[in-house]
N, C-alpha and C positions, 0 to 999 in steps of 0.2 A: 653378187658375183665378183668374183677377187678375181686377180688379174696375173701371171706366172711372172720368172723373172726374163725371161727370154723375150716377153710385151714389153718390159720398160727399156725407155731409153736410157743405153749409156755407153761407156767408151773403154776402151780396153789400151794399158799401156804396159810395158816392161820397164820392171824398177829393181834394178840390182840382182839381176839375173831373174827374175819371177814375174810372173804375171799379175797385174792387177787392173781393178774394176772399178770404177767410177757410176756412180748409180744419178741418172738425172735427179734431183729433187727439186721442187719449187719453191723458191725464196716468197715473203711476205710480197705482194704487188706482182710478182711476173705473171703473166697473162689472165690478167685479172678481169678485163672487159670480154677476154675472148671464152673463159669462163662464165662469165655475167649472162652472154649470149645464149652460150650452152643451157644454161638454168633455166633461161627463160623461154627458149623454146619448148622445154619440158614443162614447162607451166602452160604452153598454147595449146598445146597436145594432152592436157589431162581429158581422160574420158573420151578420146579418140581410139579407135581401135589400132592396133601394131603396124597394118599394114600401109597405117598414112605416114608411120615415122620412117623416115628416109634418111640412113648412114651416113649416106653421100651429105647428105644438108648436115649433119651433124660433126661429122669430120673438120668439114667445109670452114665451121667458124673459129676451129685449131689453128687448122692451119698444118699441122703437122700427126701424121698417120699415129706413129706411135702412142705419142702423146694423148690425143683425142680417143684413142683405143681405150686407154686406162683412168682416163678422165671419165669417159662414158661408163665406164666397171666403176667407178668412183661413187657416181649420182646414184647407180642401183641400190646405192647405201640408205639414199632417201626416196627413190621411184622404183615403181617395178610394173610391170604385166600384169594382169587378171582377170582370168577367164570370167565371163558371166554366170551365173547361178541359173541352172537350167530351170527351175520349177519359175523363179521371177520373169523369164524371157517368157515362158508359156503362157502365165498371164496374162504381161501387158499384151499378148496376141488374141488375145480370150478365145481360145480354142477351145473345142468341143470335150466333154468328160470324155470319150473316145481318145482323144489325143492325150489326155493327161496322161491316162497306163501307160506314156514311154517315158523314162526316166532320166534319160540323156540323149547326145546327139549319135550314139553308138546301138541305139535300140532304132531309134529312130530311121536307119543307114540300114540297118540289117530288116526293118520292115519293108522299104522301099528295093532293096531287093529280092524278097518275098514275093512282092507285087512285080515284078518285071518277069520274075521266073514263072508267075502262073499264067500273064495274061500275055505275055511275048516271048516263052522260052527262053529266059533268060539273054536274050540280047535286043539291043536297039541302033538304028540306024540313027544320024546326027541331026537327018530330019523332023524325024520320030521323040527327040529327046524332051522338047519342049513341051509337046500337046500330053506325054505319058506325066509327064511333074506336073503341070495342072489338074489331069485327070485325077493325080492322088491327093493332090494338095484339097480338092475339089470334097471328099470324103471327110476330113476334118475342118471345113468351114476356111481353110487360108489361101493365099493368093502363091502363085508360084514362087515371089521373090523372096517373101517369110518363109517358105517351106525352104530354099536353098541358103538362109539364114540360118534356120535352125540344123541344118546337114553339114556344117561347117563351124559351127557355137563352139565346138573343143578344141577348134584350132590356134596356134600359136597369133596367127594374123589376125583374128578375131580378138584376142584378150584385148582389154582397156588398160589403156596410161592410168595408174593412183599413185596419188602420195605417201608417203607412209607416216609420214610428220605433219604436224601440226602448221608448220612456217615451211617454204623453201628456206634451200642453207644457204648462206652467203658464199661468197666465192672464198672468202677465209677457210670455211669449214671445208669448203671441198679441196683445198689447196692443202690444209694440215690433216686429215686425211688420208689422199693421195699418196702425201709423205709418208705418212706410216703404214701403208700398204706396202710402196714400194721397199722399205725398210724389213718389214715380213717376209716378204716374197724370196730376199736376198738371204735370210734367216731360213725358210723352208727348203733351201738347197745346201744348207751349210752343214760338215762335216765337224764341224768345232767352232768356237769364239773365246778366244783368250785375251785377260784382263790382266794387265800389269798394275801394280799395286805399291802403295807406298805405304809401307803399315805404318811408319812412325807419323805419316800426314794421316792417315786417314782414324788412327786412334789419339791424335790429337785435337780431330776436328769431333770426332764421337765425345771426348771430356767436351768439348766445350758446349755441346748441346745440350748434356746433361747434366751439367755444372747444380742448374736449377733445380733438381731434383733428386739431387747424389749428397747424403751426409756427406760432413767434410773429411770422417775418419775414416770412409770409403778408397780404397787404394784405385790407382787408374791403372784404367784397362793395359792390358797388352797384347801383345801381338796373338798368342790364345784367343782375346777376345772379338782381336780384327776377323782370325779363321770360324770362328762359330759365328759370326753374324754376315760371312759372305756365306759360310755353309748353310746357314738356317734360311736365309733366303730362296737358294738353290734347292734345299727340301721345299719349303714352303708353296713354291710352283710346278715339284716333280719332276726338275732339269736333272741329267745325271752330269757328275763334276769330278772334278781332278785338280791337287795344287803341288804346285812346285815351286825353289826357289833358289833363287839367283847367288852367288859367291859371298858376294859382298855384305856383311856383318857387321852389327853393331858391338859396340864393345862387351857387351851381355851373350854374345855368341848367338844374338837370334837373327833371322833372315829380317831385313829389311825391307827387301822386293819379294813379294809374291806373284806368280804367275799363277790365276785361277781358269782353267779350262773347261769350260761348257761343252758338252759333245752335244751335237746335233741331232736332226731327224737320219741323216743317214747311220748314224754309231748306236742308234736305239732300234728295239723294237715299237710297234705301235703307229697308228694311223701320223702320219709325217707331218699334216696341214695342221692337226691337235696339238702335238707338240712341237712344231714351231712355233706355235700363238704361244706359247708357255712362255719357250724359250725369247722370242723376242720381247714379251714382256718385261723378262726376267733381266736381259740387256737394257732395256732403256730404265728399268729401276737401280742397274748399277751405275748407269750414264749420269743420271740425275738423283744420286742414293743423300746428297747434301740435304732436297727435298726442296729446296727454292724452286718455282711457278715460274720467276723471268726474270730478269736483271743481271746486273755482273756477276752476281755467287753462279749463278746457272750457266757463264760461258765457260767456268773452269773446270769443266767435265765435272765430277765428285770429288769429293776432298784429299781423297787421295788415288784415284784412276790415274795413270800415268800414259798407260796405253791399250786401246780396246782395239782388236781384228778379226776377223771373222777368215775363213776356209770355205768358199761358197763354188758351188760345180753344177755347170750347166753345157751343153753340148759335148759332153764326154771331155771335159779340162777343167782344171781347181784355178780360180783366181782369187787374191787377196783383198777383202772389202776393207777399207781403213773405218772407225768411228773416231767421231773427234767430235770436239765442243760444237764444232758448227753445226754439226747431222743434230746433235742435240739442241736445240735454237728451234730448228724445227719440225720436231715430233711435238705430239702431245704429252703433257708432264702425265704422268703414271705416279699411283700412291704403292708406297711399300707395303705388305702385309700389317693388319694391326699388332700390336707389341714386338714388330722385330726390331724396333732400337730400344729394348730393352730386355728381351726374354727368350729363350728358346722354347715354342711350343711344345707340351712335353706328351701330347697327343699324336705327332707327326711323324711319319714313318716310311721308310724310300722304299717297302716292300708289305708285302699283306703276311708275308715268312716273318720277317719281323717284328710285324704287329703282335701276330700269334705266339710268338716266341714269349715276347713282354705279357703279355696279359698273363698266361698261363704262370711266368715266375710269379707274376704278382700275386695272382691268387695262391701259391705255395705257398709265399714268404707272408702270407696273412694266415695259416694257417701252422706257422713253423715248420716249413718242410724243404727249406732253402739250404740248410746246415749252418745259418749263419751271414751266408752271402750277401749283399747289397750290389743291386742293379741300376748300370748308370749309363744312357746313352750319348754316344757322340760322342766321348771321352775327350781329353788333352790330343794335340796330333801327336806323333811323334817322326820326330824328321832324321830322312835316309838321308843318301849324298843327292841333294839337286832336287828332292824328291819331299813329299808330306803324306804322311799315311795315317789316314785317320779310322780306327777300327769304328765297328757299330758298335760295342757294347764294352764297359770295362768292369768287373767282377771284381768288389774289395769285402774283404775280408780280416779283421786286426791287422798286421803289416803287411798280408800277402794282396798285391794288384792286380789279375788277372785280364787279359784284351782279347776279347772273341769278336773275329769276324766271317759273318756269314759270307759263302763266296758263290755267285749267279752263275748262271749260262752264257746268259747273254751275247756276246757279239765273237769274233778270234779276237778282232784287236782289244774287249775289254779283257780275257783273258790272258793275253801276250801282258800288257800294262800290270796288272792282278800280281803275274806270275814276277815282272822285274821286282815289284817292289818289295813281295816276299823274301825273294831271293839275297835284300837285304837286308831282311828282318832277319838271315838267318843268326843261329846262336844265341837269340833272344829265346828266355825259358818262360815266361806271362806271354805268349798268347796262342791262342786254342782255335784252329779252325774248324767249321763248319761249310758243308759242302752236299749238294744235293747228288743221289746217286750216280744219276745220268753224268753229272763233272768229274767224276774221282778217276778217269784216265787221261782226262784235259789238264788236270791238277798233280798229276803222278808226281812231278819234279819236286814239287814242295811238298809233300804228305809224308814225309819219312823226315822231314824237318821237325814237325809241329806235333802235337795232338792233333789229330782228328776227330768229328763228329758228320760220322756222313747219312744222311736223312734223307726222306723217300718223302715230298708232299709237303709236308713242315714237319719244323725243326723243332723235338720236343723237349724242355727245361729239364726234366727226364733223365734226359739222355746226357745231357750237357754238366749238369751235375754229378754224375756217377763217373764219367770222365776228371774233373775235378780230386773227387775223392781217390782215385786210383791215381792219379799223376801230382798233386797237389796236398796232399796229405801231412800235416803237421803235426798229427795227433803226437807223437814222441818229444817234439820240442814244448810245445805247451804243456805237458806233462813234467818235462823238466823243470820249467818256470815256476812249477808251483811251490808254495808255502807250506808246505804239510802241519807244520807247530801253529804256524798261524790259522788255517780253517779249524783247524782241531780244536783251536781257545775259542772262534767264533760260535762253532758248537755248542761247547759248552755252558758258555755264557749265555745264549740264545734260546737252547732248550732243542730246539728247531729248527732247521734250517729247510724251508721248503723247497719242493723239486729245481721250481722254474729259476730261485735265488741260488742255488748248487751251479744249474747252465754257468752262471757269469761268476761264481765264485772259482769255481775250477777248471775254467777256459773251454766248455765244452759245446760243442753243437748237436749233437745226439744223443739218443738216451744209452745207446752202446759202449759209446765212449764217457758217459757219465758214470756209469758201472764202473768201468777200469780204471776211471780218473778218483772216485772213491775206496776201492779197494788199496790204491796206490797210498791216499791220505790213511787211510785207516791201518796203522801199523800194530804191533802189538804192544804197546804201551796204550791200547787206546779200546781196551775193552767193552769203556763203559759208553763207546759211541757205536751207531747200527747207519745202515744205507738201505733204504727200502726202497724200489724204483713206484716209481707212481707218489710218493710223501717224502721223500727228502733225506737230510741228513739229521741222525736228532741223538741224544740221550736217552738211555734206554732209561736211567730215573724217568725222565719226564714221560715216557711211557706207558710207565705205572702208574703214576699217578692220575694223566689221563684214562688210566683203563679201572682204577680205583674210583673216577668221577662219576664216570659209566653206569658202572654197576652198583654203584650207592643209588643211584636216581631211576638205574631200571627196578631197584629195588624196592625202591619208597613210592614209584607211579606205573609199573604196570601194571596192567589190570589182567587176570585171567593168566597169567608169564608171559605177556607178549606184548609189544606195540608197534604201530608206524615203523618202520624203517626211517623214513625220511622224517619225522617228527623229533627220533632220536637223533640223528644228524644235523638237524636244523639246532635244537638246545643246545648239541657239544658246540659247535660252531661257535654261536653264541657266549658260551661258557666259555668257549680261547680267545677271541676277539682280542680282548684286551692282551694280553698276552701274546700271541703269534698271529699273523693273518694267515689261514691254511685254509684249503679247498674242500669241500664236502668230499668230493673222488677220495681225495686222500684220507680222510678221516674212515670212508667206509673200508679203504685196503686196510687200515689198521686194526678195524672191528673183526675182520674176518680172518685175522694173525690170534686172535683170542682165542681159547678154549672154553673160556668162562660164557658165552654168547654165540647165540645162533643165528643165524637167517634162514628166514624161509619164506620160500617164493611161491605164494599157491596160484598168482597166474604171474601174466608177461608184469604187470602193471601195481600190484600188491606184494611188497615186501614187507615180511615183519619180522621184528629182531624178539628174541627172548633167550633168558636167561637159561644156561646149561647147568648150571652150580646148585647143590644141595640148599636147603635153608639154612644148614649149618655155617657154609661158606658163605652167604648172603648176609646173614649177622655178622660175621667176621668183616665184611666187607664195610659194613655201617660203622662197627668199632673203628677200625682203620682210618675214615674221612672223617671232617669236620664238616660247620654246618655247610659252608661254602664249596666242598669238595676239597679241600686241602690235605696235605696227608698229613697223621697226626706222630706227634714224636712219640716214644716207647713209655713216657710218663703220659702222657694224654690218654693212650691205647688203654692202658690200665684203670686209668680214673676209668675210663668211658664202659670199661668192663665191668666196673666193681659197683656202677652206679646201674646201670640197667638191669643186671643180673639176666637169667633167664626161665623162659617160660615153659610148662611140661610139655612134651608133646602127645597130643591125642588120637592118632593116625600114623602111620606108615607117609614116606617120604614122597610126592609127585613130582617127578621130574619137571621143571618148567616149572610149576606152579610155587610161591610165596605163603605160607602161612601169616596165619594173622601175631602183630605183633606190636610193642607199643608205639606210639604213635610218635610222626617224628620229629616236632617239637620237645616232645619228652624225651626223645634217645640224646637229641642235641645237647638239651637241657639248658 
């Protein structure tokens, strides 16, 4: 049982025209016996039912109302109430299997009025009351004073004092505790909590931790690094934040001071008491972010905290809570999330719009359907006047940068903030907003600024892309860039150039633009090179000769004019290896650009290729290759004709089908 902030004691002063709040805390030793007390009476009273523990006596050994209120909310942390377990109390009364069919003190209560209404018309006289609870108690075997034991078992007064721990706490534990209740309390009414910041202290003291485990050729962090490791914090417990910064410059032109602002439970949607445990976590891990347990490193707030305050509102007026080194003394030390002094989670997401967003590129861009793109979250800030805006996502592509930020609902004041900072983004042409339907008249001011992507539910890759493409389009300058003479000798020399080595040869991200971008190289001095979508850029020589490989070998092994499909694709494969690395896909678009070769599909799952060409063409074809499938020169052709000579024929021509003829050792020779 927690305790508000309106229970604690504390005191209210004006300081330079504003109100401020002073929250009691308890120093190590202050009432430390009158606590000791407290404990111990909870210990006399274990197993006592509620209605022996007396406020008044507990109060009593405070000393002071307040105090003793939230000290008592304190102990709950290690005692509580509890009710007895109806079936055990029935037991130990060994009442009759009649009695057992009531299952609580509420069957029970409702039987006993059952029995009033039938045998007295539902009322009784006060004299009357005692002789009627006997006479029932009398039915299940018990005595009246068990029977108004059991009529009463679910009451608050009845529950038993337990422990919940193993040891009573010391007055220590209940004292640093305490503190960090009353420290929450003042966090669950707070409309913000701003951190002033030293970046050049605070990424001086980050080198020095990690000195031990930073190559030496490693550059040191900067002020970049300071904002992603207070930002990754902030994600990491779900706080929503905002940074700004101060005039004053280092001679690199970067802010020095940062101001990091935590909004509250009141600036959020979402259950208040849930996210303030966040949030005040989140506060006492920037208090103690150095990560020292006690001693002097730990009175100097964090290494580079300069000043922490809080915005906290309670009887309809805002006063200002200071944190300082001493508030920190006496909380409890808190751990930072694992790997946040070294890494940005790269699973962690301030939205489920977000999350969604990301997965879905990601499965795109495994599938090549990004155009290219590379997705990167949390990007660099980039800083306004006084201000730091850091988009969700940043979109790079060879020199283009692109910055999408998704933009909420959420609160007016998050949209009033939202809106300033845009307003000084304007003019900037990288970055692309996204906006949920329901916002695109909260957003009006800035949407005739930007791109837009406005989405119904989540925000799809989809959509975000095609946007891109229509706004973002460089297909014309990468076009220019190109080398025309230069692809055109890689060509040549290659034999080949396959589809997906074309993408990065000709700067292209789709296959649309791979057309146009080879149409472009392919001039007319360049007869003897072709662009097939789906195979590449190649020489129509090498063409031939693969289509000469082909048909020597459907020649010399099909059986009946026909074989596998895929058996003939697996051997060419094979048979280019060494020569080119190309795809079966590709190989089969090439097959089906022939005339000479058929396919045929007699189901879903049975391809078979067979030869279209006469026998006459089919010897011609044997003449043409060597034993290896090489094409032979115009002296070779000849020898190979004058040595085999040819055979009569005995039949009429079968389309598809090979006559018989010498064997191909001997054509080789």
């Amino acid at each position: 049982m927690r305790f508000s902030l309106q229970d604690v004691k504390k005191s209210i002063q004006r300081r330079g025209g504003e109100l401020a709040v002073s929250l009691h805390f308890l120093r190590p030793g202050e009432l430390e016996q009158e606590i000791t007390r407290l404990i111990a009476y909870h210990e006399r009273l274990l197993g006592e039912p509620q209605r022996f523990f007396s406020l008044d006596d507990a109060r009593a050994y405070v000393g002071d109302y307040r105090l003793a209120h939230c000290l008592l909310a304190t102990l709950s942390h290690w005692y509580s109430w509890q009710t007895r377990d109806w079936a055990t109390v029935v037991r130990e009364l060994n009442a009759t299997l009649e009695f057992i069919d009531f299952t609580s003190a509420t069957d029970l209560r409702l039987a006993l009025y059952t029995y009033v209404n039938e045998q007295y018309h539902g009322f009784l006289t006060a004299a009357q009351r005692t002789q009627v609870l006997q006479g029932f108690a009398t039915r299940y075997q018990l005595d009246s004073a068990a029977l108004e034991y059991l009529l009463v078992l679910d009451k608050d007064e009845e529950a038993l004092l337990v422990r919940t721990s193993e040891q009573p706490p010391t007055a220590l534990d209940v004292t640093t505790l305490y503190n960090q209740w009353v420290f929450e309390a003042a966090l669950f009414n707070a409309s913000d909590v701003q951190f002033v910041v030293d970046c050049q202290a605070f990424s001086t003291h980050l080198d020095q931790q990690e000195a031990s485990v930073r190559r030496a050729s490693t550059p040191a962090m900067g002020v970049g690094a300071v904002i992603k490791r207070l930002c990754f914090l902030a994600r990491k417990l779900g706080v929503y934040y905002d940074l700004a910064y101060e005039d004053t410059l280092v001679a690199a032109q970067t802010p020095a001071l940062l101001t990091l602002t935590l909004y509250g439970p009141q600036e959020v949607t979402g259950a208040p008491q849930q996210y303030g445990l966040r949030l005040a976590r989140l506060c006492r891990m920037l208090l103690g972010y150095s990560g020292a347990a006690s001693g002097k490193q730990r009175a100097n707030l964090s290494a580079g905290m300069i000043e922490a305050t809080a915005t906290v509102h309670f009887l309809q007026r805002s006063y200002r809570f200071a944190m300082n080194a001493r508030l920190l003394q006496l909380l409890p030390a808190t751990e930072a999330p694992a790997g946040a002094a070294r890494a940005l989670a790269p699973d962690l997401f301030d939205s489920s719009i977000e999350q969604a967003f990301s997965e879905e590129f990601m499965a795109l861009a495994a599938s090549q359907g990004v155009d290219g793109w590379q997705l990167e979250r949390e990007p660099e800030p980039l800083l306004l006047e006084h201000s730091i805006f850091i988009p969700d996502f940043a979109m790079t592509r060879g020199r283009q940068r692109i910055y999408v930020e998704i933009l909420g609902f959420w609160t007016p004041s998050y949209r009033e903030r939202k809106i300033q900072k845009l307003q000084q983004l304007q003019g900037r042409e990288n970055l692309l907003l996204a906006l949920p339907l329901e916002a695109r008249d909260a957003f009006r001011s800035v949407c005739e600024t930007f791109p837009v992507v406005v989405y119904r539910g989540q925000l799809a890759a989809t959509d975000v892309l095609q946007v891109l493409r229509s706004r973002y389009d460089d297909f014309a300058e990468r076009l220019r860039l190109l080398d025309g003479a230069e692809v055109r000798q890689r060509v040549r020399a290659a034999g080949l150039l396959p589809e997906r080595v074309c993408y990065q040869l000709l700067h292209c991200y789709r296959r649309s633009e791979l057309q146009s971008a080879a149409d472009h190289v392919l001039t007319d001095d360049s007869d003897d090179l072709q662009f097939v979508p789906g195979v590449g850029l190649y020489r129509q020589s090498w063409e031939a000769q693969v289509k000469a490989r082909l048909l020597a070998w459907l020649a010399g092994t099909a059986q009946a004019g026909s074989i596998p499909l895929s058996e003939a694709l697996g051997w060419l494969q094979g048979a280019l290896t060494v020569e080119v690395d190309i795809e079966v896909s590709a190989l089969e678009i090439l097959i089906t650009r022939w005339p000479e070769v058929t396919i045929r599909r007699d189901s879903l799952f049975a391809a078979m290729l067979e030869l279209a060409a006469s026998d006459e063409q089919n010897e011609n074809v044997q003449n043409e290759v060597g034993p290896e499938g090489e094409l032979l020169s115009n002296e070779g052709k000849k020898k190979r004709r004058k040595s085999a000579g040819r055979e009569p024929r005995t039949g009429g021509k079968r389309r598809g089908v090979v006559e018989p003829g010498p064997k191909q050792d001997e054509l080789w020779g």
